[in-house]
N, C-alpha and C positions, 0 to 999 in steps of 0.2 A: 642766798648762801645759807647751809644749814648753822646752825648752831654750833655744833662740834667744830666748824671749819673756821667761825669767827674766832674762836677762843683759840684754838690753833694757831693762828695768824697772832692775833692778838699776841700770844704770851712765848709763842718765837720772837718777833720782835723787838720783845721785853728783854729776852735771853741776848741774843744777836749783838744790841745794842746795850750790854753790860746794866740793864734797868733790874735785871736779876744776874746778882752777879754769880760767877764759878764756886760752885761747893753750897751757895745758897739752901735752906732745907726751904717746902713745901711743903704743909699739910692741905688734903683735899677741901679740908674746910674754908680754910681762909680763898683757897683758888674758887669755890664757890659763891662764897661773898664777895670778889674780888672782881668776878666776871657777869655776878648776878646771873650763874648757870648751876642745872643740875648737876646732881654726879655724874650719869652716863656719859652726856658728850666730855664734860671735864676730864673723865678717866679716857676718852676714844683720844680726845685731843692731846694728852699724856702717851698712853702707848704710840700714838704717830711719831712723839718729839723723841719718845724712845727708840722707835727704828732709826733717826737719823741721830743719835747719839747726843743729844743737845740736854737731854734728863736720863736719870738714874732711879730705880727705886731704894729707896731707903724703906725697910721694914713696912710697916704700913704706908710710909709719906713718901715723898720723892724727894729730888735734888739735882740743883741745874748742873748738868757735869762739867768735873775741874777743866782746864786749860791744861792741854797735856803739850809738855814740850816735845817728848817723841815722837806725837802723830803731826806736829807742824814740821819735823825733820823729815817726817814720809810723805809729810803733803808736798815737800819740794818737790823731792825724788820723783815722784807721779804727776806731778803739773811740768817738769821741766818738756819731757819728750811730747807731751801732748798742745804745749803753748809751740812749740818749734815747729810742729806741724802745722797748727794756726797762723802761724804768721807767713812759715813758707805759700801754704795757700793761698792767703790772702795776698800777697805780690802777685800771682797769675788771675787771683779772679777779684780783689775790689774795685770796684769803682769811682772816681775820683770824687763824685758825689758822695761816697761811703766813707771815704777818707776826710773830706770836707765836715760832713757831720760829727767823726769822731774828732778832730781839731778843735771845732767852735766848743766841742766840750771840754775837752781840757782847757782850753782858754777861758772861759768861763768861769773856771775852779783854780784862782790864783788870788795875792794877796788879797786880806781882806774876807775870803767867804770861810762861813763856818766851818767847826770842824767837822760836822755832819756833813756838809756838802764836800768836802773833801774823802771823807769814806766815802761817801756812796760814787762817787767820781773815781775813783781809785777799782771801787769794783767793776761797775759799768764799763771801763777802758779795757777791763781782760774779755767778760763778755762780748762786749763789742766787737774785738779782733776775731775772737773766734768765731762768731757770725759770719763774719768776712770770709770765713773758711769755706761755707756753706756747707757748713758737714754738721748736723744734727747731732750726733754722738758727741761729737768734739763739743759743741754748747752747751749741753745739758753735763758733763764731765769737768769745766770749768765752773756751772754756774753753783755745780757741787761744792767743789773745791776754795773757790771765794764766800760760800757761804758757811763754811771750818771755818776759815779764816778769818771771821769777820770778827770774832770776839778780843783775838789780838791783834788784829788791824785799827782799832781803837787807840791804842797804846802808841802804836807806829804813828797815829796823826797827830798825837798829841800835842810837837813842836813844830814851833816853825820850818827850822832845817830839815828836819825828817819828811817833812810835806814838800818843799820846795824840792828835793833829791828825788823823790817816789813822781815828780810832778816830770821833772826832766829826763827823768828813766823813760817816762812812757811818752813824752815828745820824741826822743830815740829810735823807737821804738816804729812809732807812728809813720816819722822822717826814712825810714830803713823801708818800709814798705812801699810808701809812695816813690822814692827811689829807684821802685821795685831789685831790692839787691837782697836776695830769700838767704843766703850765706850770711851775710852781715846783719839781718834782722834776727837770727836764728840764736843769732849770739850773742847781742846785743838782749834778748827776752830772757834768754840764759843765764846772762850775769844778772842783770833786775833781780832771777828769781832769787838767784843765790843769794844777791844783797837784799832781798827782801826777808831771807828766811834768818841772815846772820844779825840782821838789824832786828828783827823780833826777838831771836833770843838770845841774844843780848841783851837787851829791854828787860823782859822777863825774868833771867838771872839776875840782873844790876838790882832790881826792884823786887826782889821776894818778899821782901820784912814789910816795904810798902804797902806792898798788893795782901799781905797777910794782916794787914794794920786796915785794909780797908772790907777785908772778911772774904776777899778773892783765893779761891784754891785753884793752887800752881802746882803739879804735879811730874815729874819725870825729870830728864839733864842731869844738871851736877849738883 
């Protein structure tokens, strides 16, 4: 793996998993001591994280970009229709061995395991249906869309209940498919998303002065 592509990785990660938090400033400097890399690939590996919108330039430095409440309100909007069509899919084409693997993973991810293993269980469960769709577009358009989301999807794990609720949402979910009843799964994905997007920002608004107190920039709503 080149250079440019570790540091890439590397310092999404960092961003993703709130290690650099929203609004955060970066100078090139410190990013090169930081990674023990030159400038070139630091700056390739910068403009990448600029195309998917995760940094910003600031004058000469950068900065991880805020948490915008708008674009979690359009990420609903644009994950609704396309999660509907994953799941209705997946009733005609998973396999019960598909469904089986996705189970033992949420089972897996209940009391007791980190919060980290509950994010990443939380993403992998949208990925994973849409798989099931076996439509290519559809995958790579959610694994989009969970990877927005990933920075306040943190927030969401944070408590217990919120984890236990997002845990039962997607047993629903799961149970609707192996079922195979594509109407009831379609709906049931539908409310999730809705409660997934009213429960983040709600979060996000309850908590501004918090998240402002911890150097987090929150940006858009009310």
């Amino acid at each position: 793996m080149s250079q440019m592509l570790q540091i890439y990785d590397q310092l999404r990660e960092m961003i993703l998993s709130l290690d650099l938090g929203p609004g955060e400033r970066m100078t090139e400097r410190w990013l090169e001591s930081r990674f023990a890399g030159s400038r070139t690939p630091i700056r390739a590996a910068l403009v990448r994280l600029e195309g998917e919108e995760l940094v910003r330039r600031d004058g000469r430095n950068w900065i991880v970009a805020p948490i915008d409440l708008g674009e979690l309100e359009a990420l609903s909007e644009y994950r609704e229709p396309l999660e509907a069509t994953a799941v209705r899919l997946a009733c005609a084409r998973a396999s019960e061995a598909d469904l089986a693997a996705i189970e033992e993973m949420l089972d897996a991810c209940q009391s007791g395991a980190p919060r980290e293993e509950w994010h990443r269980v939380g993403t992998d469960f949208h990925v994973a249906i849409a798989r099931l769709s076996g439509n290519p577009f559809i995958v790579k358009a959610i694994e989009s869309v969970m990877a927005r989301l990933s920075r306040a999807r943190w927030l969401e794990v944070w408590t217990e209940p919120s984890r236990e609720q997002a845990w039962a949402e997607h047993r629903r979910i799961l149970d609707c498919i192996r079922r195979n009843q594509p109407d009831e799964a379609v709906r049931v994905a539908a409310e999730h998303i809705r409660d997934t997007r009213d429960r983040l920002l709600r979060s996000l608004n309850d908590d501004r002065r918090g998240l402002r107190a911890r150097g987090f920039a929150v940006i858009g709503g009310r």
